[in-house]
C-alpha positions in Angstrom: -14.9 9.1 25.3 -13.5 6.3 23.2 -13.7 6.2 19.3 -16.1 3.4 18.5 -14.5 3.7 14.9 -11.0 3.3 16.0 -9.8 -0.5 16.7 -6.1 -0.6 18.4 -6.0 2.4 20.8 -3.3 3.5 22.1 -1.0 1.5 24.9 -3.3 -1.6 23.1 -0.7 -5.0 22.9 -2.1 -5.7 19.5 -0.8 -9.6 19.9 -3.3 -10.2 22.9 -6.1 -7.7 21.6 -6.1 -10.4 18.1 -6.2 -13.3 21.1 -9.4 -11.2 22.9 -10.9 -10.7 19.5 -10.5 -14.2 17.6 -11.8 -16.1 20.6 -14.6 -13.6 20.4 -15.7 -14.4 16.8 -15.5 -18.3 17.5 -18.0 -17.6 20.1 -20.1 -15.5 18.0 -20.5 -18.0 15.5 -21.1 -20.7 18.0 -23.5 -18.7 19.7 -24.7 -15.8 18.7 -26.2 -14.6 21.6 -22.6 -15.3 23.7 -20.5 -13.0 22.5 -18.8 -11.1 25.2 -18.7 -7.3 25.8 -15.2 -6.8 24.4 -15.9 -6.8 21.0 -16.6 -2.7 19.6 -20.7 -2.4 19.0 -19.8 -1.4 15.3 -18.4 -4.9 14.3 -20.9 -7.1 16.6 -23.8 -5.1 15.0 -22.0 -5.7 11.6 -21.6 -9.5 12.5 -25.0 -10.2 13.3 -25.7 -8.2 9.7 -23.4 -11.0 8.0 -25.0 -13.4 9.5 -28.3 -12.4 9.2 -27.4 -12.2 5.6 -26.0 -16.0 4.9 -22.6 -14.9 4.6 -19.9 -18.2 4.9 -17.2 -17.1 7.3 -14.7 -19.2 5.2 -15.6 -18.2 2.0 -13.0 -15.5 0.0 -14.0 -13.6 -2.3 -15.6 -15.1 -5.5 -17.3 -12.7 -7.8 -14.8 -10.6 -10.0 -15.7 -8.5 -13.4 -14.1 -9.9 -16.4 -11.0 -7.8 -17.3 -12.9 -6.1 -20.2 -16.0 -4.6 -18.2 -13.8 -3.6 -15.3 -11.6 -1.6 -17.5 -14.7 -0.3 -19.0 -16.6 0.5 -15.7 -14.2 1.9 -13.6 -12.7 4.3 -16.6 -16.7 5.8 -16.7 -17.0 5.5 -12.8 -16.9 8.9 -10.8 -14.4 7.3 -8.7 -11.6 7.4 -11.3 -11.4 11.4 -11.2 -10.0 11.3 -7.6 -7.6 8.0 -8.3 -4.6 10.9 -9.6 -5.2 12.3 -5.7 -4.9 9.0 -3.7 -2.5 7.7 -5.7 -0.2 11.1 -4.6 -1.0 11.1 -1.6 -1.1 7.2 -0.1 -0.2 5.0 -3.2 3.3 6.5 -4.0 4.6 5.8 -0.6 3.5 2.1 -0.2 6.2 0.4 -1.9 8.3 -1.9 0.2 5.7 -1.2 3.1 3.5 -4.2 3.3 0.5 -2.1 2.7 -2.4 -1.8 -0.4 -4.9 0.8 -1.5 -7.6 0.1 -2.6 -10.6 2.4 -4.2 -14.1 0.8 -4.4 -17.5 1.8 -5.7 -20.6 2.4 -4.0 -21.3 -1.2 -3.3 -18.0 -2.2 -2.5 -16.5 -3.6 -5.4 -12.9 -3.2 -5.8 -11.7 -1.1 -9.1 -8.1 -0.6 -7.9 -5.4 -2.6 -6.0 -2.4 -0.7 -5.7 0.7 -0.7 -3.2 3.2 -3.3 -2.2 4.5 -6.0 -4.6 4.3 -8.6 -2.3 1.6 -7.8 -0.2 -0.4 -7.2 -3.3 0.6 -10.9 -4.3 -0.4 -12.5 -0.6 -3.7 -10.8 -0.9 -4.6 -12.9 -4.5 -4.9 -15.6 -2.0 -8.3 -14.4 -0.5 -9.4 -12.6 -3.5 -8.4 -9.2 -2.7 -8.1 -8.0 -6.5 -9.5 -5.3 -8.8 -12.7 -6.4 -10.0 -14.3 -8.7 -6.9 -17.5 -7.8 -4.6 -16.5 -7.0 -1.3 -19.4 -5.3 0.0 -20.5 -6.6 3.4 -23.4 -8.4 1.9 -21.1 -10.4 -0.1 -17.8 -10.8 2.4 -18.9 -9.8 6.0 -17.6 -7.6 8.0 -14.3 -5.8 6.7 -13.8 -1.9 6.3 -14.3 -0.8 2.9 -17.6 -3.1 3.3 -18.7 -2.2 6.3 -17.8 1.9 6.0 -20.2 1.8 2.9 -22.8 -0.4 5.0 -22.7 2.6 8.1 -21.8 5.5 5.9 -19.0 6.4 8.5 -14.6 5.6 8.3 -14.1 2.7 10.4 -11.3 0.2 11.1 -11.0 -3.6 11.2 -8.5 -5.6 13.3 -7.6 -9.2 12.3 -10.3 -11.7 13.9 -13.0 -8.6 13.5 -13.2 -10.0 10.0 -16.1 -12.2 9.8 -14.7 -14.2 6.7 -11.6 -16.2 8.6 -9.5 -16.2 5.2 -9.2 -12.5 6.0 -8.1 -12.3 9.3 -4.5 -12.3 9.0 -5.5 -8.9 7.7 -6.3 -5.5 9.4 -7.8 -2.5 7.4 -9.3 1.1 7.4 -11.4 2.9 5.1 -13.9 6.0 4.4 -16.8 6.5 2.1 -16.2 8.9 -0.9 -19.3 11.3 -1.7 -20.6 13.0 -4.1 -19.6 17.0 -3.0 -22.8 18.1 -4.6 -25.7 15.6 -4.1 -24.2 13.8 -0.9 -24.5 10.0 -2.3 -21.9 7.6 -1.9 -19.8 7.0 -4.6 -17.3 4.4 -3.3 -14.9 4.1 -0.8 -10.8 4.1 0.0 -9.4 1.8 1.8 -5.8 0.9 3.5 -5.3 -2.7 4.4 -2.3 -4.3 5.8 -0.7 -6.0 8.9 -2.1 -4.9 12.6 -0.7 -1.5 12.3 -3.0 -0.3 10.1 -5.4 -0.4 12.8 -4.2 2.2 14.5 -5.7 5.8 15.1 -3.1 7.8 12.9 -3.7 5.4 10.0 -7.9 5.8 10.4 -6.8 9.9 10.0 -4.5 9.6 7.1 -7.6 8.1 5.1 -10.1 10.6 6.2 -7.8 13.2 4.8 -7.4 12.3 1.7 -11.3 11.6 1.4 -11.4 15.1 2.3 -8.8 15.6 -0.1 -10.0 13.9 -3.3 -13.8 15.3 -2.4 -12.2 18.9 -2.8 -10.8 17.6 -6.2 -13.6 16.1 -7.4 -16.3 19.1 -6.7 -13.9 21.1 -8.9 -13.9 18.8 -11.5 -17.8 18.6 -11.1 -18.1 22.4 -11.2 -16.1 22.7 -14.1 -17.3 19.8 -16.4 -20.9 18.5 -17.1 -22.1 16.6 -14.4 -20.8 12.5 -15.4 -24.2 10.7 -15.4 -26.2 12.5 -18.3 -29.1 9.9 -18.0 -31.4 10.4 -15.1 -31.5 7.0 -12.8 -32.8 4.1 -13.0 -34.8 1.4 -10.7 -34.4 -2.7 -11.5 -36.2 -4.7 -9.7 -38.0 -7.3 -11.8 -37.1 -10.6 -10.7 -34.3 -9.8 -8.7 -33.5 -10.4 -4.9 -30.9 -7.5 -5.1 -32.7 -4.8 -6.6 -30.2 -2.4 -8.2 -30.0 1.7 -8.9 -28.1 2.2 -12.2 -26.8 5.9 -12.3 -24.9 6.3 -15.2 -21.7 4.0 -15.1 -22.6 3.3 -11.1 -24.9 -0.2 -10.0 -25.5 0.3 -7.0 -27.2 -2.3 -4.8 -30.2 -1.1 -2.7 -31.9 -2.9 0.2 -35.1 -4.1 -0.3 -36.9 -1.4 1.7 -34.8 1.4 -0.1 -36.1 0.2 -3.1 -39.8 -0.7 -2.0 -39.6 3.1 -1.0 -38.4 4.3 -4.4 -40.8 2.2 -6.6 -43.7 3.5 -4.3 -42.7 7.8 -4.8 -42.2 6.0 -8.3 -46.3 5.3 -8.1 -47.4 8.0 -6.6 -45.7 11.4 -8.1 -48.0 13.4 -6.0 -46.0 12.9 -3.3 -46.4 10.3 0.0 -46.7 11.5 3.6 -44.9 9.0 6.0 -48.5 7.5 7.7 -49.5 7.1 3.9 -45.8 5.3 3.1 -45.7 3.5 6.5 -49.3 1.8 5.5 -47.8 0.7 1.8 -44.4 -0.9 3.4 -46.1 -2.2 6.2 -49.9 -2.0 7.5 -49.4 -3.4 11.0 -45.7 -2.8 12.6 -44.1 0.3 10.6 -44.5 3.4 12.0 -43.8 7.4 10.7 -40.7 7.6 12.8 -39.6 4.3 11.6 -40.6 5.6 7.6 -38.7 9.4 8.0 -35.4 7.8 9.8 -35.3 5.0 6.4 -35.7 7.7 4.3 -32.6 9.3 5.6 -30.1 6.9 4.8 -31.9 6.5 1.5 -31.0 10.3 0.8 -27.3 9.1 1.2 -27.7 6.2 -1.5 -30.0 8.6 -3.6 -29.1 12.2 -3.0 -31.0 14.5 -1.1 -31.4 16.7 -4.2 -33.5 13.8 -5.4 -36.0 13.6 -3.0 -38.6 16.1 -1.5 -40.5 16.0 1.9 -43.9 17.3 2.7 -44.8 14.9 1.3 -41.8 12.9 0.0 -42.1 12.8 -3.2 -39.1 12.5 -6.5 -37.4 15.5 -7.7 -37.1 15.2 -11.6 -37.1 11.3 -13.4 -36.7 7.8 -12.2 -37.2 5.0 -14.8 -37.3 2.0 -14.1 -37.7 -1.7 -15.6 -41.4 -1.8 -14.4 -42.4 1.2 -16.6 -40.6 0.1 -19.3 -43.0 -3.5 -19.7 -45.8 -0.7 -18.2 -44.4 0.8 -21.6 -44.6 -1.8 -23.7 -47.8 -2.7 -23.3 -49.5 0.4 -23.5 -47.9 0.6 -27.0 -49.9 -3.2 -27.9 -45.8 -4.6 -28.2 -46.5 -8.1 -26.5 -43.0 -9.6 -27.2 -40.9 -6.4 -26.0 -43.2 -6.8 -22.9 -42.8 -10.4 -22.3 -38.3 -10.0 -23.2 -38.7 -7.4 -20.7 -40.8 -9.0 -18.0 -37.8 -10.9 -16.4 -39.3 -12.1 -13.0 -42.0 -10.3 -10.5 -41.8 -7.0 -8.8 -39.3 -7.4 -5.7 -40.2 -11.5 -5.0 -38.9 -11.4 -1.5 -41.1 -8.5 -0.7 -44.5 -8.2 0.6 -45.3 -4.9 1.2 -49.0 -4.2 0.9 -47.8 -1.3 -2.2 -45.7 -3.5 -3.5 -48.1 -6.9 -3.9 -50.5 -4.5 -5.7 -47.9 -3.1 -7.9 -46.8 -6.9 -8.6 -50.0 -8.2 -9.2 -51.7 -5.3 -11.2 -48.6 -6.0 -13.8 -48.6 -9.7 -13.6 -52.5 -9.4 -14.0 -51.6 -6.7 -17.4 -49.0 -9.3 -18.8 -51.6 -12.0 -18.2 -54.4 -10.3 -20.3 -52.1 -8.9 -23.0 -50.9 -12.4 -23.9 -54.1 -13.9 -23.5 -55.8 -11.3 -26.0 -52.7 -11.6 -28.7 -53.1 -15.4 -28.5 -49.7 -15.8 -30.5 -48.6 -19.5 -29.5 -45.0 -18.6 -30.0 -45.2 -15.8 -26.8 -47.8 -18.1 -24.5 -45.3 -21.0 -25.1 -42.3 -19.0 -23.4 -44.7 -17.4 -20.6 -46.0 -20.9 -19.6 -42.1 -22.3 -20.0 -41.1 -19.2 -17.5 -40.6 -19.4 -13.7 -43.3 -16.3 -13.5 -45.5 -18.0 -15.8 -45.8 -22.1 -15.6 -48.3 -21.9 -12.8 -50.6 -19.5 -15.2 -53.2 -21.9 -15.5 -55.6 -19.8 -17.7 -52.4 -19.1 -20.3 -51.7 -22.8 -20.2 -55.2 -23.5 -21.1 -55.4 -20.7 -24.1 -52.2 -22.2 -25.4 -53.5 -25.6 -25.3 -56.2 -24.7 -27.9 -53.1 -23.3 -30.1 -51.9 -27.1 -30.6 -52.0 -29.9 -32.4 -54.7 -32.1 -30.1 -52.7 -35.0 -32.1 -49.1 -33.9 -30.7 -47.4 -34.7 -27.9 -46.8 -31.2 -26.7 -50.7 -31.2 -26.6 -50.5 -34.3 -24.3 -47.8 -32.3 -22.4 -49.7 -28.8 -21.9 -53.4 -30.8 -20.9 -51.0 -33.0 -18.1 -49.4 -30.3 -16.9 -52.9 -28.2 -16.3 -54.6 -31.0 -14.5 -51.6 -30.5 -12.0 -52.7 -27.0 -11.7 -56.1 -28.8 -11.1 -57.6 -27.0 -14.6 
């Protein structure tokens, strides 16, 4: 059977396979629904992904850490106890050899570049540097991106890139987990010219995964576990809702995280009907609910989350209970600093519109009891807050009727029609 995962296979002519394969992704983008048979079902699926989520395919790379917080992430990042390990085993023989290593986090940013001189210098041109985003969300298909998308090593040949500024490039990589919980951590990649693509080079990366996640369950066993805080859930005004676990931020997809604030709600515990009906009341199903909450054990941990009903093992915070928080305690102002946009905007999942509106509806009240001018003025100045018609009103009667802010507010409710 042939290895999906694999991209030149042996007796391939790389030279005409790049041909096959560039023609291939100028028809894709053309039309989508034209692209021929010849390209692997991992990197079509993995296209239509980019596309789906408005990646340019002649963008590079555009969104590095500043030197300071990169030293400072990746030095608390998990991933920096197996860099001694890759480093002996694939960095230390890539001088002179046209070939980098890199080692990403869970969302595919790069924290080291290492390897050739001059291959290292050819790949500043698209971007290829410690500190820049290139998860598949951000850069399209390429394989430390799309390995971390699927969860599986994979390889990608030349015009397979979706981006075309990476496509004089061919790579392989392999996710990196966490030997005790099963989450990702990040990913190590090789990239290079077309031989990387080949099968030996796909197998010299999954050993030294294999390699550096023997290392690093020693280091675990023998040393407190790195993320002393419990995790944490962001999604307040965010269309990338985020999981902070100690030094890690790692990007969720909006159902992974409608799923997490949901077992957040309900700590009894959720049976799949019960969660199907809260992400979706017409088309989701219990099958569809219990195969999502799979791959979220592989972003979470499986020691994390229960079943029977699915429920969270131990503490998940998150920026929701922290205004929840603030208002039980009467603290307006920490409420309204923390408040930074509504509960996952693009979703509309029946648990989640009642979640977002029962705190919207709390905010609302609190400011409209404290009456302080100062905190009305910034909610009705706020995205979340301008069209609040009823907190436009109450902070009208805070003003001057003489000033022209007065004339301001009373214009701006009759838009509202007020």
């Amino acid at each position: 059977m042939t290895n999906p995962w694999v991209a030149v296979r042996p007796g391939e002519d790389p030279t005409a396979l790049a041909r096959t394969v560039s023609r291939a992704h100028e028809t894709f983008l053309e039309r989508p629904s034209g692209t021929d048979s010849s390209v692997r079902s991992v990197v079509l699926e993995s296209w239509r992904r980019s596309r789906t989520m408005g990646v340019d395919p002649d963008r590079a790379a555009d969104d590095a850490m500043d030197a300071v917080s990169l030293e400072r992430y990746r030095t608390e990042h998990p991933m920096s106890l197996i860099r001694p390990v890759v480093r002996k085993l694939l960095v230390e023989d890539a001088a002179d050899t046209g070939l980098l290593v890199a080692i990403t986090d869970a969302s595919g940013r790069l924290l080291w570049v290492e390897g050739d001189t001059v291959a290292k210098d050819r790949a500043h041109a698209m971007n290829f540097a410690e500190g820049t985003d290139w998860s598949e969300s951000r850069m399209g298909t390429n394989a430390p991106g799309t390995a971390l998308a699927v969860d599986h090593c994979v390889q990608i040949f030349a015009a397979e890139h979706f981006a075309r500024p990476v496509q004089d490039w061919s790579c392989s990589a392999a996710p990196v987990h966490d030997p005790l919980t099963g989450r990702i951590l990040g990913a190590i990649d090789i990239t290079g010219g077309p031989r990387v693509a080949v099968p030996e080079v796909l197998q010299l990366v999954r050993a030294t995964v294999a390699a550096a996640e023997s290392e690093l369950r020693l280091r675990l066993l023998e040393s407190p576990r790195l993320e002393t805080a419990g995790p944490r859930l962001e999604v307040l005004g965010t269309p990338r809702p985020t999981l902070v676990r100690g030094a890690e931020r790692i990007p969720l997809s909006g159902r992974h995280a409608e799923m997490l604030l949901l077992l957040q709600a309900h700590p009894e515990g959720l049976g799949a009907d019960h969660l199907a009906v809260l992400l979706d009341e017409n088309d989701l199903d219990s099958v569809t609910v219990r195969a999502e909450m799979s791959r979220l054990r592989k972003v979470f941990g499986a020691d994390g989350l229960a079943s029977r009903p699915y429920r969270l093992v131990g503490t998940l915070t998150s920026d929701v209970e922290d205004v929840r928080a603030a208002l039980d305690r009467g603290d307006v102002d920490t409420a309204l600093r923390l408040y930074t946009g509504t509960v996952l905007p693009s979703s509309d999942a029946p648990g989640i519109e009642e979640i977002r509106d029962e705190l919207r509806v709390r905010m609302q009240a609190a400011l409209l009891r404290c009456g302080d001018p100062v905190l009305l003025a910034r909610w009705t100045a706020s995205v979340h807050g301008r069209d609040d018609a009823r907190a436009m009103e109450a902070y009208l009667h805070t003003l001057d009727p003489a000033s022209a802010l007065h004339a301001q507010v009373e214009a701006r409710l009759r838009l509202l029609g007020a």
